[in-house]
C-alpha positions in Angstrom: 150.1 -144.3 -13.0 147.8 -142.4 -10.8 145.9 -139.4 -11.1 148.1 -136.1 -10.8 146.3 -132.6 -10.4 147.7 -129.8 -11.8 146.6 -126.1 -10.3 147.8 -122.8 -11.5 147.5 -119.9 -9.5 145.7 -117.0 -11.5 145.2 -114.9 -8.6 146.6 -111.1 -9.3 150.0 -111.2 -8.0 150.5 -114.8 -10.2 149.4 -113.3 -12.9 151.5 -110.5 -13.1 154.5 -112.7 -12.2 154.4 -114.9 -14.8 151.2 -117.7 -14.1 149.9 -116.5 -17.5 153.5 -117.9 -19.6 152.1 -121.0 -18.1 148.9 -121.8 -20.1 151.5 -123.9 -22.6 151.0 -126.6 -20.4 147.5 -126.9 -21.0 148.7 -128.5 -24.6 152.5 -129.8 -23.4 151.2 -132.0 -20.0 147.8 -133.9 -22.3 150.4 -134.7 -24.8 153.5 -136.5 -22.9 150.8 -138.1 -20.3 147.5 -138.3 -21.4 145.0 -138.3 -19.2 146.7 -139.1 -16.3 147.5 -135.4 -14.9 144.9 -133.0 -14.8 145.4 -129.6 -15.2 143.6 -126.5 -14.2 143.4 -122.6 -13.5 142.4 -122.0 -9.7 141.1 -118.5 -8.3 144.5 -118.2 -5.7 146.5 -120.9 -4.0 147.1 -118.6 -0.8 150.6 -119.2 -1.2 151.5 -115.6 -1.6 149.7 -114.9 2.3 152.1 -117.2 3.6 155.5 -115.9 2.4 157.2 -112.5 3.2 157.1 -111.0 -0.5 155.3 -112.0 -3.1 158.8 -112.7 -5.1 158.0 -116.2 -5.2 155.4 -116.2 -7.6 153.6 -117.3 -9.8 152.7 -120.6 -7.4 151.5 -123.9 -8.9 150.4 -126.9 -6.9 151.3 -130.2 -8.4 149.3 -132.4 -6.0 150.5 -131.3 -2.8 153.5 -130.4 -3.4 153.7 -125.8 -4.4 156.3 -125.0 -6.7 157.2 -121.6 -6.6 158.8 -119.5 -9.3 156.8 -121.5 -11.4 158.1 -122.3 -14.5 157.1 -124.8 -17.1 160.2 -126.5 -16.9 159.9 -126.7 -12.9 156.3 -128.3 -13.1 157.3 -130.7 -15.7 159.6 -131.6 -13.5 157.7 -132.4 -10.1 155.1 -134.0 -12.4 157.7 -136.2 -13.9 159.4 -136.9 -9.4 155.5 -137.6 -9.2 155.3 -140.0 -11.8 158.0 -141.7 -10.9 157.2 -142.2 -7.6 154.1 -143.5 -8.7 155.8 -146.2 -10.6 157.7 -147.5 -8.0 
């Protein structure tokens, strides 16, 4: 498996939508795949410029692919599509 970086927004509008609830996966993602996906608070992502509202926050990038509405369940899920993509 390949290297899979992990960025949570923690700009203002993130934050108060929700990017704080996601700090759990700082302890879930090491756990169920080790060292292989790297995770980490960024600044902004500037996905919130680029949409109409900001009701799609909080935004996470899970390599390059943005996840919006960010939940843990959602990012756990594109890194598990990216995993297996990996593995094939």
């Amino acid at each position: 498996m390949k290297n899979i970086e992990v960025k949570i927004c923690s700009g203002t509008t993130c934050f108060v939508m929700g990017s704080s609830y996601l700090n759990e996966l700082f302890d879930l993602i090491p756990q169920k795949y080790g060292e292989n996906v790297h995770v980490k608070p960024v600044l902004c992502l500037n996905e919130c410029s680029k949409s109409d509202t900001h009701s799609k926050a909080p935004y996470v990038k899970v390599d390059n692919e943005i996840v919006s509405n960010a939940t843990i369940e959602k990012v756990m899920d594109a890194i598990e599509k990216k995993v297996k993509q990996d593995e094939q």
